[in-house]
C-alpha positions as a Python dict, from the first residue, in 0.01 Angstrom:
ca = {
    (1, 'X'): (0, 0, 0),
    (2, 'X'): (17, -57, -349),
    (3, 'X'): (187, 282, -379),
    (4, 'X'): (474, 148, -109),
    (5, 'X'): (468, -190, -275),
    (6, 'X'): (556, -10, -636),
    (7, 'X'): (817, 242, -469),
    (8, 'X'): (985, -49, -286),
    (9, 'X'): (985, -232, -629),
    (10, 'X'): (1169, 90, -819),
    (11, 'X'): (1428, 86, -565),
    (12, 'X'): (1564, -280, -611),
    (13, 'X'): (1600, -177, -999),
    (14, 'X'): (1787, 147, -911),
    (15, 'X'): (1997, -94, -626),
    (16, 'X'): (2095, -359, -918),
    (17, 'X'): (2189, -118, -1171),
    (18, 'X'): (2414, 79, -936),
    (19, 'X'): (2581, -311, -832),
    (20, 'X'): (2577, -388, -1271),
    (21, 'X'): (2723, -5, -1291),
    (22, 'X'): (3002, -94, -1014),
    (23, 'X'): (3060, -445, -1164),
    (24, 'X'): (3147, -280, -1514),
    (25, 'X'): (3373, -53, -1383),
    (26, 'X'): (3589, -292, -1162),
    (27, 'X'): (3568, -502, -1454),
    (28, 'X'): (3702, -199, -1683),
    (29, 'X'): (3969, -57, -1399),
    (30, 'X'): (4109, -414, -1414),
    (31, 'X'): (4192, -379, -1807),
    (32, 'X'): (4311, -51, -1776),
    (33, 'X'): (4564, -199, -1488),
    (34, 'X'): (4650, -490, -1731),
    (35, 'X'): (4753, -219, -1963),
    (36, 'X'): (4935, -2, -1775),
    (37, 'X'): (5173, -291, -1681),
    (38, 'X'): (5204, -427, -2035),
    (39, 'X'): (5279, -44, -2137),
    (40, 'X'): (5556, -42, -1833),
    (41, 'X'): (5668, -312, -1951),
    (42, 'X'): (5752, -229, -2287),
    (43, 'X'): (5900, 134, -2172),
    (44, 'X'): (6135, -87, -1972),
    (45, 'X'): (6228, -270, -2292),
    (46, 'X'): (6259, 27, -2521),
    (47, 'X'): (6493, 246, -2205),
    (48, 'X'): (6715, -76, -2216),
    (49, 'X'): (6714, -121, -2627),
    (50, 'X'): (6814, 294, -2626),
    (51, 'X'): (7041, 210, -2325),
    (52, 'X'): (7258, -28, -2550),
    (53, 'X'): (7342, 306, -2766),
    (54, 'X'): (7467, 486, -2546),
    (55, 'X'): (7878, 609, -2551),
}
């Protein structure tokens, strides 16, 4: 039993650091997506600043 109990007990740690694991990455894919559209967004900027050059 106390074999069971101490298996059963490893498994909840391994279950909350996958969920902390998943948490940081959904927290990290959200910055990344934050700075893709802020680096859009400035590509847009530059194509129309290079735009205004053109003959």
């Amino acid at each position: 039993m106390a074999e069971a109990a101490t298996g059963s007990g490893e498994i909840a740690v391994n279950i909350t650091g996958v969920a902390t694991a998943a948490s940081t990455s959904s927290h990290v894919l959200g910055q990344i997506g934050g700075s893709v559209s802020e680096l859009a967004q400035m590509a847009a900027d530059l194509r129309g600043r290079v735009d205004a050059f053109t003959f």
